[in-house]
N, C-alpha and C positions, 0 to 999 in steps of 0.2 A: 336519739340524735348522736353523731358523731362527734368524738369528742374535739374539736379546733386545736389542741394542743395536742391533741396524737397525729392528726393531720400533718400538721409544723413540722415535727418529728420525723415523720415517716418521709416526707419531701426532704428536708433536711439531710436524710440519709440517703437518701436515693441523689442527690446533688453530688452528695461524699460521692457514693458509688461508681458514678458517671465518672468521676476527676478519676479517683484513684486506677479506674479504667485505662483511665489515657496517661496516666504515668507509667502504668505497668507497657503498656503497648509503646512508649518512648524508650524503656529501658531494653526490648525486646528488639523493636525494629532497630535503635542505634547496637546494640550490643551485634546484633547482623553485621552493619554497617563497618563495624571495626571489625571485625573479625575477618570478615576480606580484605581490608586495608591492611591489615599486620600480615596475612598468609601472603599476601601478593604483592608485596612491596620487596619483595628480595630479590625478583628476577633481576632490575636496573641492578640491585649493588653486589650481586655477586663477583660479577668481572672486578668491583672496582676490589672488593674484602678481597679476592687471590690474587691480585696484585699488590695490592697494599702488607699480606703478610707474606706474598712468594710460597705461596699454597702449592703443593702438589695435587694432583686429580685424586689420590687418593686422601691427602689430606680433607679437599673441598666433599670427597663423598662422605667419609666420617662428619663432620659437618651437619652436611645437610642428613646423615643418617640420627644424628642426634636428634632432627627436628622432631622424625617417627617415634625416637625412644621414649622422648617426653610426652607427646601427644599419647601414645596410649597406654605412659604411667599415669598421665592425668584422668582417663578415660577410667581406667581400673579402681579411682578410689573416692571420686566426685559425686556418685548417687550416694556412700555412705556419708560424705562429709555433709552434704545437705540433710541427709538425716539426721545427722546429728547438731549442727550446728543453723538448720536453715537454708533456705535457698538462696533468702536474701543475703545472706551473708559470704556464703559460696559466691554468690556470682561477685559481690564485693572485692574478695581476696584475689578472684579471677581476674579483675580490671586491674587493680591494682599494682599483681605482680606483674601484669604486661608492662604497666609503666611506668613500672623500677627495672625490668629487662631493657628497657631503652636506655635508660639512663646510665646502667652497666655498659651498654654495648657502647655510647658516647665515650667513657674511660677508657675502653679494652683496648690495650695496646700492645696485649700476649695472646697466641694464638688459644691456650688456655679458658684466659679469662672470656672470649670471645665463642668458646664453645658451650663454654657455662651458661654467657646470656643468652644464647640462643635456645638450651634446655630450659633455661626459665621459659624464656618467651613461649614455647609450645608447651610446658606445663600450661601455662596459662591459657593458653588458645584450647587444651583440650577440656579444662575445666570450664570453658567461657563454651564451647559445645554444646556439653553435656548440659550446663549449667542451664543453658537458654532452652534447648528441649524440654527439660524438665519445667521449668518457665511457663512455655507454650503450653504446654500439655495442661498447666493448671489456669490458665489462663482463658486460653481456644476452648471454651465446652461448647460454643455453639460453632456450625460453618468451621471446622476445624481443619478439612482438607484445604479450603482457600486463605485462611488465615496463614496456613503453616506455611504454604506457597509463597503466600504475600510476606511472610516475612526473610523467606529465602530469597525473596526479589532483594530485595535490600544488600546479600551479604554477594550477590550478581553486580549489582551495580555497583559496587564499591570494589569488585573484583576487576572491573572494567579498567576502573580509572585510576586504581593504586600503581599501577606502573608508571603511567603516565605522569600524576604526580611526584614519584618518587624519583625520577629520572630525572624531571622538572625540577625539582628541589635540589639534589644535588649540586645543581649549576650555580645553585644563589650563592651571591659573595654575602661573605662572612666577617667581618673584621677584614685580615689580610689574605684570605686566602676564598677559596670553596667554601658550602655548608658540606658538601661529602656525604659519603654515607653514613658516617656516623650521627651530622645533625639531624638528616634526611630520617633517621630509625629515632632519633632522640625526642623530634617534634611531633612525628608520626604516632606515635605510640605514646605520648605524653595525652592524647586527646584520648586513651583510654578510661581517664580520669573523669571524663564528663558524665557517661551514664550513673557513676556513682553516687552524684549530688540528688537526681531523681530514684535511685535504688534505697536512699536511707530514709526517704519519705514515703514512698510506696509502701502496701500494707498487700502482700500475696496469699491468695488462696489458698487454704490448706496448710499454711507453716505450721500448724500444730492439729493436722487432723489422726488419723488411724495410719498408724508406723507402715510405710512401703514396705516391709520385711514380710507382708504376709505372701508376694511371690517374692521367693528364696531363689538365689543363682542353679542350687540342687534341683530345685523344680521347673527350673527353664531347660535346662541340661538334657531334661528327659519329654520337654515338648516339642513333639514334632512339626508345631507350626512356628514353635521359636527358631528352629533350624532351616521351616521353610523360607520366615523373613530375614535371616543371616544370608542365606544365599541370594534372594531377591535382592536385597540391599549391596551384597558385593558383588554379585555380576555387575550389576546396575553401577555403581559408583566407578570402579574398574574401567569400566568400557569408557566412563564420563573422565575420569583423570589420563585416560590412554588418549585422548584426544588431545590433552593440551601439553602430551608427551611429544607426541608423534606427528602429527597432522604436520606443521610447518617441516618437519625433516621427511616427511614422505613426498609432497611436492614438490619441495628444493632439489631432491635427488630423485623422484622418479619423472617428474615433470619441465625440470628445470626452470622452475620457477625462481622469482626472485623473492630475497631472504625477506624484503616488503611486503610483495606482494601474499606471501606464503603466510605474514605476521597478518595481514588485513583480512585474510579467509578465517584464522583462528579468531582475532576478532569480531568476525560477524558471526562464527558458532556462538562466541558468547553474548552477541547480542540478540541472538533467537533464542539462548537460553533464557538469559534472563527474562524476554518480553515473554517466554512462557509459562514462567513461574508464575510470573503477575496475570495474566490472563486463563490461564487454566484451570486455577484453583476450582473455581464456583461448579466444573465440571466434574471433578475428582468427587466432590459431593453430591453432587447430582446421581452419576452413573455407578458411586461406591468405588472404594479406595482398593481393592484388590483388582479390580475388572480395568480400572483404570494403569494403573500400573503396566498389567498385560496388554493392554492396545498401545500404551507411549514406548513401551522398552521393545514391540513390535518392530513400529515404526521406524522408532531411532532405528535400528539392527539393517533393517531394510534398507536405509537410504547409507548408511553406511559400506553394506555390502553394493548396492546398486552404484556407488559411485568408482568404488576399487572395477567394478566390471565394466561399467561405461567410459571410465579412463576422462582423460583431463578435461572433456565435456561437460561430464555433468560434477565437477568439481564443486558447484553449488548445493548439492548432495549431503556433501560433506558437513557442511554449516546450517544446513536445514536438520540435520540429524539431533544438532541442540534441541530441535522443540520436543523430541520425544523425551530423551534424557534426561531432561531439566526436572519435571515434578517426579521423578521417582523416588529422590532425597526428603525430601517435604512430606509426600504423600506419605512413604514408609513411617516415619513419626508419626502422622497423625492416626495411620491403622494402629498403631504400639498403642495410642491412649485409651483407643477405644476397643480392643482387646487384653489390655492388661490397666485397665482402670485405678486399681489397688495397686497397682504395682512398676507404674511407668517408667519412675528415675531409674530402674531396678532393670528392666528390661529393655530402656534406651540405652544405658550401661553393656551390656552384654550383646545388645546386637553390634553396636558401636564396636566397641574392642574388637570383637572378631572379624567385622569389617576391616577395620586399621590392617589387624593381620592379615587378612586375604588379600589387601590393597597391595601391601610391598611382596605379595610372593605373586602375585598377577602383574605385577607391572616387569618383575624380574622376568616373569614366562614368556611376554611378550619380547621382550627383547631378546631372549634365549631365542624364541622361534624366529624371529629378525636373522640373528648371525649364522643360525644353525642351518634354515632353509638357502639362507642367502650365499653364503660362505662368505662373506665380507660385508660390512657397514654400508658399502653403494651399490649392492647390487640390487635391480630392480623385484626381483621375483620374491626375495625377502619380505622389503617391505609392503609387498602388495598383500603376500599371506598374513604379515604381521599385521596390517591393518584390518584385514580380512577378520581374523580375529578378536579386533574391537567391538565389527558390527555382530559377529555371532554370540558376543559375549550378551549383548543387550539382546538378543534372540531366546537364550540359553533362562536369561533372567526373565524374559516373556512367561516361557515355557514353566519355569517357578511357580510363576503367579496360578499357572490354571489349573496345576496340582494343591495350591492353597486355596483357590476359589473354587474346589470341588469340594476340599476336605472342609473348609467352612460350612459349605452348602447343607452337606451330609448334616453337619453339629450343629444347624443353624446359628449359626454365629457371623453370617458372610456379611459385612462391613464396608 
């Protein structure tokens, strides 16, 4: 007979297990959640920060080039710091330094000091990255494509509506005056604090299993499928940040569109992005995370280019291109987990970084082929090739995919 108190026990544990479930999965969807609200809460206060310090454009591009420099010094050193110290405790210092970046940037009243918070601030966001993938990976063992989706909905929706709040807040009276963008970054980023209170209760998988060092940066270096997901992931992401470069200054100036209605198209790509993070996932598992990839980065490429040829018609095009886009980011991590098992923090690290770097030397091409084809910033033929460009870049990343989903196939290893 069973023994009643092993029974006790056993339930007892599995009660643990359920909760601590759903605290990990509270620290992961909110750490999302913030993580769009800090990246995307600078558009409202940029005009008001180069007004307020009489910024030059070259001034404001250093700046915001800071944001890159931090983001992938953070990138570069967050898989060993969690080796060493934890993940729980990474993603900790990750929350944390976002809001004391706030809290700096509420003081900063030298351009200086202002530059600095802002390097905190994307330390932090790249740590809080890194941090969360790593997170997921040991979290998501089962439905790991929809998981990873689902929790990239979260960092969608909060991308949606960090402007809106942000701009909204500004306006609030303060004592005698505005809250400004200083309150606006002060209170914003103060709520980085909350996933904390659930992180130091949490108990995550693996904090002390077999060291991720057994794949070595040396031995990514020389994988040819680690190379294939670097490029998959930077086409892919590339073409998805070119869009919320470009899209609104391509219709203002080739369409003559108005600078509303031009805002209201880019918000409807992100709301088909987002609704296809959330709705997708269950599919990426279903039909395998490389095959998937290839038929969404299709897609996007297609309605991308179909929209530049069909001209102001089929402008809907444009914002339907989000659904392809959207799970390529998600879906990539969750191939990393299940390809490099042993070795995720390790290998989400490195496709990461080199992402970042392809990010700002893709966003720079694009515009290079913008001035160069165009000979001028309004000429129309410019930005049609430059846009042209976006959608073949999600073509280009297709095309990745079925050179990795052959060379899987070969190794059976296809995922």
């Amino acid at each position: 007979m069973e023994d009643p108190n092993y029974k006790a026990v056993s339930k007892n544990l599995s009660k643990y297990a359920d909760f601590n479930y759903y605290i990990l999965l509270s620290i992961v969807f909110g750490g999302f959640l913030i993580f769009g609200l800090s990246e995307n809460i600078k558009g409202p206060a940029i005009p008001k920060i180069q007004t307020d310090f009489s910024l030059s454009e070259a001034q404001l591009g250093f700046l915001l080039a800071l944001n890159s420099l931090g983001y992938l010094l953070a990138c570069s050193f967050t898989s060993a710091l969690s080796n060493k110290i934890g993940i729980k405790w990474t993603g900790i210092i990750a929350f944390a330094s976002m809001a004391f970046s706030g809290v700096c940037m509420y003081f900063s009243h030298a351009y200086f000091f202002l530059s600095a918070s802002y390097f905190l601030l994307y330390i932090g966001n790249g740590m809080l990255e890194i941090g969360l993938g790593i997170m997921a990976a040991r979290i998501f063992t089962k439905n790991t494509g929809m998981m990873m989706n689902l929790s990239h909905f979260f960092y969608g929706l909060s991308s949606i509506v960090a402007p809106i709040f942000a701009s909204s807040m500004m306006t609030w009276n303060a004592g005698s005056g505005e809250l400004g963008w200083r309150g606006m970054y002060f209170i914003m980023l103060l709520v980085s604090l909350l996933p904390i209170i659930p992180s130091l209760f949490g108990k995550f998988p693996q904090e002390h299993a077999e060291k991720e060092d057994v794949i070595s940066y040396h031995s990514l270096v020389r994988d040819p499928v680690a190379w294939l997901i670097v490029a998959i992931l930077s086409f892919g992401i590339v073409s998805e940040i070119s869009v919320g470069n470009w899209l609104v200054n391509f219709l203002v100036k080739s369409y003559s569109w108005s600078l509303k209605g031009a805002a209201e198209m880019l918000s409807l790509f992100f709301l088909f992005f987002t609704l296809a993070r959330l709705l997708l996932g269950p599919i990426t598992d279903k039909i395998g995370y490389t095959l998937s990839i290839m038929i969404f980065a299709f897609l996007s490429g297609i309605c991308s280019l179909s929209a530049v040829i069909v001209g102001e018609k089929g402008a809907i095009l444009f914002a339907l291109a989000g659904v392809g886009i959207a799970p390529i980011y998600p879906t990539v991590m969750a191939l990393l987990t299940k390809l490099y098992p042993k070795g995720t923090g390790t290998a989400i690290t490195f496709t990461v970084t080199l992402m970042g770097i392809a990010s700002v030397i893709g966003s720079f091409f694009i515009g290079f082929i913008i001035d160069s084809i165009g000979g001028g910033k309004n000429n129309i033929l410019g930005l049609q090739v430059g846009y042209g460009m976006i959608g073949a870049l999600a073509l280009i990343c297709s095309v990745c995919c079925i050179f990795l989903f052959v060379f899987l196939w070969k190794k059976d290893k296809l995922v």
